[in-house]
N, C-alpha and C positions, 0 to 999 in steps of 0.2 A: 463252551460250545456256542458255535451263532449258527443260529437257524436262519433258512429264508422258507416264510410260510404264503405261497401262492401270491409273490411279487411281480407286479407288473408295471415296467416303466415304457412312457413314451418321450421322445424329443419330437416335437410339432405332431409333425401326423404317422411320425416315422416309431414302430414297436422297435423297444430295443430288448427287454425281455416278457415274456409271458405267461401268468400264470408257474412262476420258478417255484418249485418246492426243493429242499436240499440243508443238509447240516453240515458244516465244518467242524471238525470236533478238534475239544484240546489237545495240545502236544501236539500236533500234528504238524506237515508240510505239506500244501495243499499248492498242486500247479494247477491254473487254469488256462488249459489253451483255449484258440480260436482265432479266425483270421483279423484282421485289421479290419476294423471300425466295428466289428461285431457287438463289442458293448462291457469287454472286459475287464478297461479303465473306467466307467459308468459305476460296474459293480462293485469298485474297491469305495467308489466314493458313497456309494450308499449304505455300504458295510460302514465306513468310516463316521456316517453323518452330515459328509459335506453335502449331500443332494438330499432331501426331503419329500422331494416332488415325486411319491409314486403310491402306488397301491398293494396292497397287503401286509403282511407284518415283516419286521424284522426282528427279532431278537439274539438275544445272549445273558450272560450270567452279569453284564454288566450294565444293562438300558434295554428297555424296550421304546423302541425310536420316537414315534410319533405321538409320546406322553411327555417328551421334552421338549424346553425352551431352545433357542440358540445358544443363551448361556449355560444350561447342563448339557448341552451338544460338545460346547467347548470344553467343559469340564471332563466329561466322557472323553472325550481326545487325550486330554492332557493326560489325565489318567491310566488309560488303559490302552491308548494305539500308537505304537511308532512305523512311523511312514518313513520307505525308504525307494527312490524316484530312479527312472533311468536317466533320466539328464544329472541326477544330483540334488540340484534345486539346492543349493549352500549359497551364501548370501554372500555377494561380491562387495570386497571394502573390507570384509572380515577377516581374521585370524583364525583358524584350523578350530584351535580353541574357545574361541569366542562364536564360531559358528556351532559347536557341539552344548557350552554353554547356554546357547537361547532356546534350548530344548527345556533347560531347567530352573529358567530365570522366574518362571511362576510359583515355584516350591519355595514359599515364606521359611520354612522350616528348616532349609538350610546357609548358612551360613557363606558368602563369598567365596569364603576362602575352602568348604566343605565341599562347592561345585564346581571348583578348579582340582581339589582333589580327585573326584571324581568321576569329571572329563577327561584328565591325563591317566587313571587306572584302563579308562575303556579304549582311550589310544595306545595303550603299552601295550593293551591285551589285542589289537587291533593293527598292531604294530606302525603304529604312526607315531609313538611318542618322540623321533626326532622330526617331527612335521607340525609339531603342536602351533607353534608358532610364529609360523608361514603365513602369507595369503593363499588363499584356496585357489588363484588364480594359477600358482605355479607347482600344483600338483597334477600328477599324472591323472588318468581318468579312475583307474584302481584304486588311488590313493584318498581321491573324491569320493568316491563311493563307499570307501570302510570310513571314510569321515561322516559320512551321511548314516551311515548304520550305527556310528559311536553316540550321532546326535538322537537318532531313534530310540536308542538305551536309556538314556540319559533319566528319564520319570522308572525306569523297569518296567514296560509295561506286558500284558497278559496279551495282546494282540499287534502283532508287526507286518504292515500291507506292502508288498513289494511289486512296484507295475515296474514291470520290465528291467529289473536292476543288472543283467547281463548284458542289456541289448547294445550299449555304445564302448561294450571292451573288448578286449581280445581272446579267446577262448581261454586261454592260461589263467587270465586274470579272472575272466566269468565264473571260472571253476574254482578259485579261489573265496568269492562272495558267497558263491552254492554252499561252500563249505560252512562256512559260519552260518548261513540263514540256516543249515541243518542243523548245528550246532544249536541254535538260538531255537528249533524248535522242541528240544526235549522236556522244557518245562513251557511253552507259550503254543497260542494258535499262528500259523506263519502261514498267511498265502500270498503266494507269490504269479501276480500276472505275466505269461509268456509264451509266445509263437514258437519256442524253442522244444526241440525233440531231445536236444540234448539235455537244456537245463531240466525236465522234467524228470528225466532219470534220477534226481535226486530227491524227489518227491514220493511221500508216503502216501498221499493219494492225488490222484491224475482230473481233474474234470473238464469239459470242452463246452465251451457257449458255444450252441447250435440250434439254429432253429427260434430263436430266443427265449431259449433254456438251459438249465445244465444237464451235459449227459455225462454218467460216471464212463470213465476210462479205464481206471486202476483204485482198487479198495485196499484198505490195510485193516487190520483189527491192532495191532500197537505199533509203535516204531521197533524199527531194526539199527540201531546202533551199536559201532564197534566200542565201548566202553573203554577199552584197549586206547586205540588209537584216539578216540575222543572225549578226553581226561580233565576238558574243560567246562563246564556252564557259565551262563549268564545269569544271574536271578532275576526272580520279576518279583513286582510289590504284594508281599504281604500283608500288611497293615491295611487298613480305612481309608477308603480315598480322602486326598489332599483337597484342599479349595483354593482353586490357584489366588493369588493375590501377586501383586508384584508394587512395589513402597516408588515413592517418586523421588527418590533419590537415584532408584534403577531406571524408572522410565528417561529419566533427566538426561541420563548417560546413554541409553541408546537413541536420544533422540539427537543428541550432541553428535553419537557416531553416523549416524545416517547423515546428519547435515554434512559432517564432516568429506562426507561420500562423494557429494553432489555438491562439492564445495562451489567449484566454478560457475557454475551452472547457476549457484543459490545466487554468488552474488554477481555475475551479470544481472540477474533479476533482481535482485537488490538494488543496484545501482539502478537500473530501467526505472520503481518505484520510486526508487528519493530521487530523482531528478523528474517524473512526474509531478511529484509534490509538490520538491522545490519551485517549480515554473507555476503552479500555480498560487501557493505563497508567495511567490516574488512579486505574483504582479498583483496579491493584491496590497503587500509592502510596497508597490512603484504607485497605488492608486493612493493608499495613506500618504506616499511623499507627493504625488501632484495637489492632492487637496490642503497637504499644509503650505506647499508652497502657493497654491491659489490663497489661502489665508493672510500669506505672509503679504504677498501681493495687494491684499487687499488692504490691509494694515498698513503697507508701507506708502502706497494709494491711493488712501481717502479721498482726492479730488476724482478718481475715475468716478466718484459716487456722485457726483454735482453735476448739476445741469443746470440750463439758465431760458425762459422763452425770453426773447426781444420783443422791441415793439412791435405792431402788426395791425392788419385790419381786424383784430379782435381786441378790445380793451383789456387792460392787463387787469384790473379790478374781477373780470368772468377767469381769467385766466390763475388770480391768485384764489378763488372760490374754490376751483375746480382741484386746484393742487391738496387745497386743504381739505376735502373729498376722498382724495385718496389713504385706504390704511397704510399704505407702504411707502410714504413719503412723508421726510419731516424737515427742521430746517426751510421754511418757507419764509421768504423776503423779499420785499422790494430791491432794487439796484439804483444806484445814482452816478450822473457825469459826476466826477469831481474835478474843481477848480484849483487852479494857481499850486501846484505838488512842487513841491523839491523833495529831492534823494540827494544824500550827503554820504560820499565816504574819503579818507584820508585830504582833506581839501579838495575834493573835487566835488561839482555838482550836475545834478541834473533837473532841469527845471522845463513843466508839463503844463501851460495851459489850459490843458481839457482832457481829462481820461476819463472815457466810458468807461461802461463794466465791461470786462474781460468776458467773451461767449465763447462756451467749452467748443472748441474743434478737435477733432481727429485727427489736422493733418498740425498739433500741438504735440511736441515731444520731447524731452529733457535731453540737453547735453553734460549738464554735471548736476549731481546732485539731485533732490525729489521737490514733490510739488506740495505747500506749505501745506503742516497737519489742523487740522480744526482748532485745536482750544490752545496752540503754541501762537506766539507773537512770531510772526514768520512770513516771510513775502520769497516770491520767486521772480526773480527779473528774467525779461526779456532778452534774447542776444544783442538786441542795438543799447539800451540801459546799461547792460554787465560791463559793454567794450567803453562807451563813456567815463564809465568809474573805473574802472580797470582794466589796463591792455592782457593783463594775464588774467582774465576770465574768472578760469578756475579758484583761483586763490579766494575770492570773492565768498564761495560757497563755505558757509557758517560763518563769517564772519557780520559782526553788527552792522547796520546803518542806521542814517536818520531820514527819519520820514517825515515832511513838516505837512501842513495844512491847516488852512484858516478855517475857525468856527462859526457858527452862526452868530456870534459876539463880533466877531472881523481881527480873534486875537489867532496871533500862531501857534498854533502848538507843535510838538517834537515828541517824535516816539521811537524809543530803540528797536528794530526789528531786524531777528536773525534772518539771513541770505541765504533758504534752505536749497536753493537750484537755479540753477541756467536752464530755460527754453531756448527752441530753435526758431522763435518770433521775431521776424525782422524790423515790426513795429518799436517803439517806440509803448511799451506795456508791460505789465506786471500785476501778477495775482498773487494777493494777500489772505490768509487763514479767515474761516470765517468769522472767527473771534475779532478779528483787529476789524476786516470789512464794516461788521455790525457796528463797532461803537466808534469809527467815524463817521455810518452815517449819522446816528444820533446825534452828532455833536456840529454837524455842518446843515448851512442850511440846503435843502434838500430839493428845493424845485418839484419838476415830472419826474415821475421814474421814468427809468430808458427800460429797463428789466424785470425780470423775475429770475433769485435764486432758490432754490430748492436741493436738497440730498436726496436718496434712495434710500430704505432703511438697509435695504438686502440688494449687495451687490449682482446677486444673480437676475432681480427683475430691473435692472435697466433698459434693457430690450423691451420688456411689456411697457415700461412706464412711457416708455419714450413713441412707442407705437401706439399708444393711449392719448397721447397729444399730439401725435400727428393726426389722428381722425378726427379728431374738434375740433384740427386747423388752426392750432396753435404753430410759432414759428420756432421749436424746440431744436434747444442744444445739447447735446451726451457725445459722452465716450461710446456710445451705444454700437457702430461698427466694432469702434476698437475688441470692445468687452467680448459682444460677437465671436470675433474671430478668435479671441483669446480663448474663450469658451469651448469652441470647435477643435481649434489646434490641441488641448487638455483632451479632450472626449476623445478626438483621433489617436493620442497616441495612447488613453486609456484602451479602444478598443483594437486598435492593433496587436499590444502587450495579452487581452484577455483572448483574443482570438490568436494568436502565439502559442500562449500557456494552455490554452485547452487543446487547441491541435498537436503540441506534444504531449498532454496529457495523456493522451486520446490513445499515442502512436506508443508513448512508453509503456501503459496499461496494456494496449493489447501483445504488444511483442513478449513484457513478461510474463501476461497468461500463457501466449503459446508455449515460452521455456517451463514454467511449473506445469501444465499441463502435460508435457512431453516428458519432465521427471517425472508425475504420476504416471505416466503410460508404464515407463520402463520399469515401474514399481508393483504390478501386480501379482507379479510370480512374488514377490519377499510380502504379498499379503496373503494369499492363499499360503506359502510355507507356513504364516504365521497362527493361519486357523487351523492350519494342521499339528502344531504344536500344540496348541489349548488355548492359544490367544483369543477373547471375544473380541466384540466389535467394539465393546466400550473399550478395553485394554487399546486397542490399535487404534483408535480416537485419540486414547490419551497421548499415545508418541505423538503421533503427527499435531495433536494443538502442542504441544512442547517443541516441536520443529518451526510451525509458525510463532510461538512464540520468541525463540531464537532470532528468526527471520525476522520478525516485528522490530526487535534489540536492537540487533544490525541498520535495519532500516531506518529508524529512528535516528542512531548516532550519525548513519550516512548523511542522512538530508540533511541534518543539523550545521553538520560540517561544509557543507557544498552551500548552505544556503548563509553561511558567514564568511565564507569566502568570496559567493557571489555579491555578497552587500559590501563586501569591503573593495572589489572587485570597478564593480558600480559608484561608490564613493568616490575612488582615486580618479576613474575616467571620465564620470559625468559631474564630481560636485557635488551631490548628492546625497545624504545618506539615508538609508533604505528604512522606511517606516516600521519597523520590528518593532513589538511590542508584547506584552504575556498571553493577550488573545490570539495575537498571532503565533506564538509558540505551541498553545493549547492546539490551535487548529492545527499546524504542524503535526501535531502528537495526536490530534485523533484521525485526520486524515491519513500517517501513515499505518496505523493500527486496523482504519473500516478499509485501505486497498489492501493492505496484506492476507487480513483475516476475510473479506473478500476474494479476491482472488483465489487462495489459499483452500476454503472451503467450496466456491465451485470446483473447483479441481479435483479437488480430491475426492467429490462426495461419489461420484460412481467406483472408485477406488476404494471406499469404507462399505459400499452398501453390495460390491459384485457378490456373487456366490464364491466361495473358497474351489469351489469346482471350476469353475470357467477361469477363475484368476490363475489358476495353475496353467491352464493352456495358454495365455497370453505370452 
């Protein structure tokens, strides 16, 4: 028996009932009329547990209401109510059987293959057993509705709520579902909500929300059944309630079928995410390859790091002081004219009366080959030098020459030194490693200095260093524009690339919340069905983290792939290959994991937390 003792519910400011007193008693077929919005889908949900939000008592043989948790609300469901809907409410994507099934996926106790037994007894008896294994989509409306009632069966339960199970069929058909719920009442409580004068005729008692309250219509003291004619039952559970549980090899599987559902949909939003990702791993994979090529640059460049002051109206003596002042400067030395040079290669010579020291310019720039490295025996000749010793230039580059020059003894000496580059110096000059530089001056007599050489330790403060000697009015030489611009040109198409990758970041994030988002919308009714089952909230957590985790899988192997393609992509067209490395994989793998599992949990969290009430009207 469920009693209602002096219940009174509100929505806002609106009484939907008042002060109700009233018992449904077992066995019984219980119609309640009244007119639309009266409040007599309210009542099956408060009978049922789904709404909690009211005043006085509820009871029955099975809970007294407002002594339970959500989770014995859930329990009490699963247990002892089957819900049976006018729309149906059977979950699209499914099979006849799979949809009567998830009524009894929570009973640990049976066996797979025990609840497929058991779903096709209640469709033979329901006469669906050649519909078993249909989609639900291509059943009649009749045929949906004795589906709906086979899945109601499914636990036995002692209580079966029926809101409007005639309303969307044909009278033939309608009178055929009356039949069975009369059926289904000789051992169960059955109420059944309905505006129908007809369907009530088959009700053993009548009641009508009015007023907001119940007024009796029609009393019975037992049922009137034709034994005769109605030679069948339904059993309902006699045993101890069950404690639903459901093993995650189950949850695993319907989480697999749901995704399966919303295939397209999942992986446009799949794709949307790893290519999010991807553009933002790439470009910070294009910032790894610009900084190693700024390395390589630098490495292959050593001379971009030198600078030289000339003479000037400042003595170079204040000017070598001030060098060796600075922590970021090393390699400090005087510079000398040198006398009487010959360059030798294949019998040919070149012979220089007076070579100043070479002062770093900007508008200095290699046509073959680089400019000599520090501790290598190496000189770089001028284009008027290269064309003298050689009409074919190029060929010159790595091969030896002879460098002579007299000592401060007045003897000659000869030094072999490789040919690392051609400049585009129309002079009559040539810059030597600073290893070779150094130990001819030592060994020549030396006179004035003309200069001052110096290094930068850190390619990047040549700008400072060189702007630090122009305020002391020093006559300083650097690649200092060059570096500059180099500098800029890097940092431009760094932030280009990060300004790219975040504005699609941006664009693919939000587009594929909108698609998740609008699958959670279309998802509410299959969570209210599912609290109507016995499902708790933790159970329906569990599917959907096993959805996103799927989703996660997916997403993961997508970016992976799209982002080895783009790097091989990148390589073939730019040269380049794309800075990928374990930390960069890592961030791949947690980046796609915090937007999936983001997105994923905003979405869905008013989907986990709605009331099983309102999710049914969605």
């Amino acid at each position: 028996m469920i009693r209602l003792n002096d219940v009174s519910k509100k929505y806002k400011d609106l009484d939907i009932l008042l002060h109700t007193n009233y018992s449904f008693k077992d066995c019984t077929l219980t119609c309640v009329l009244g007119d639309s919005g009266s409040g007599k889908s309210t009542l099956l949900n408060l009978i049922a547990g789904l709404d909690t939000e009211y005043e006085g008592v509820i009871e029955n043989v099975c809970f007294k209401e407002p002594s339970l948790s959500n989770k014995n609300l859930s329990n009490y469901r699963f247990n002892n109510v089957g819900f049976i809907f006018q729309d149906y409410h059977l979950l699209d994507g499914y099979t006849v059987i799979e949809n009567v099934i998830m009524g009894v996926h929570l009973n640990s106790e049976l066996t797979k293959e025990k609840k497929k037994e058991k779903a096709l007894k209640l469709l033979t008896e329901l006469g669906l057993k050649n519909k078993a294994n249909q989609m639900v989509h291509e059943l009649s409306g009749g045929q949906k509705q004795r589906a709906s009632i086979a899945r109601a069966l499914m636990n036995d339960p002692k209580i079966i709520l029926a809101d409007e199970p005639t309303a969307a069929l044909d009278e033939l058909t309608g009178d055929g579902v009356m039949r069975i719920l009369k059926r289904l009442a000789r051992n169960r409580t059955v109420i059944v909500i309905t505006h129908s004068e007809t369907v009530s005729k088959y009700a053993d008692e009548i009641v009508c929300l009015k007023n907001h309250t119940l007024e009796i219509v029609k009393e019975k003291a037992k049922h009137e059944l034709d034994n005769n004619k109605e030679n069948k039952s339904f059993k309902t559970k006699e045993n101890k309630d069950i404690v639903p549980k459901i093993n995650s090899k189950l949850l695993f599987g319907i989480a697999m079928k749901n995704f399966r559902i919303h295939f397209f949909k999942n992986l446009l939003a799949i794709l949307l995410i790893s290519l999010g990702s991807v553009s933002f791993i790439a470009t910070l994979g294009i910032k790894g390859t610009i900084n190693n090529e700024i390395q390589l640059f630098k490495e292959k460049n050593a001379y971009y790091s030198k600078g030289s002051i000339a003479f000037s109206n400042k003595p170079l003596s204040e000017g070598i002081t001030y060098l060796h002042s600075l922590p970021n400067v090393k390699d400090v030395y005087y510079q000398y004219n040198l006398q009487n040079i010959n360059l030798k290669y294949d019998h040919k010579n070149k012979h220089l009366d007076t070579k100043p020291p070479t002062l770093i310019s900007s508008n200095l720039s290699m046509i073959y080959g680089d400019m000599p490295k520090d501790n290598k025996n190496e000189i770089c000749l001028s284009l008027s030098i290269a064309s003298s010793l050689n009409k074919n230039i190029s060929k010159l580059v790595g091969k030896y020459i002879d460098f002579e020059y007299f000592d401060k003894h007045g003897e000659k000496n000869r030094i072999k030194m490789k040919v690392s580059g051609i400049s585009n110096d129309s002079l009559d000059n040539f810059t030597m490693s600073t290893k070779m530089e150094k130990k001819i001056y030592r060994e020549i007599n030396k006179g004035k200095a003309s200069a001052i050489a110096f290094s930068v330790k850190n390619f990047e403060d040549i700008p400072i260093v060189h702007r630090q000697l122009k305020n002391e009015g020093y006559d300083v030489y650097t690649k200092e524009k060059d570096i500059r611009a180099f500098k800029n040109s890097f940092a431009d198409t760094v932030k280009l690339f990060t300004l790219l990758s975040n504005l699609l970041l941006i664009i693919f994030i939000s587009v594929s919340f909108i698609i998740i988002y609008r699958i959670s919308i279309t998802r509410y009714s299959e969570i209210g069905i599912l609290s109507c089952l016995g499902y708790s909230i933790k159970n329906i957590s569990k599917i959907l983290i096993r959805e996103t985790a799927l989703f996660c899988i997916l997403s993961i192997l997508l970016s992976t792939l799209l982002l080895l393609s783009f790097s091989t992509v990148y390589s073939y067209k730019l040269g380049y290959n794309l800075d990928l490395n374990f930390q960069l994989a890592m961030l791949l793998l947690l980046v796609n994991i915090g937007l999936v599992f983001g997105i994923t949990t905003f979405a869905n969290y008013r989907l986990v937390n709605i009331s099983p009430s309102l999710a049914l009207k969605k």
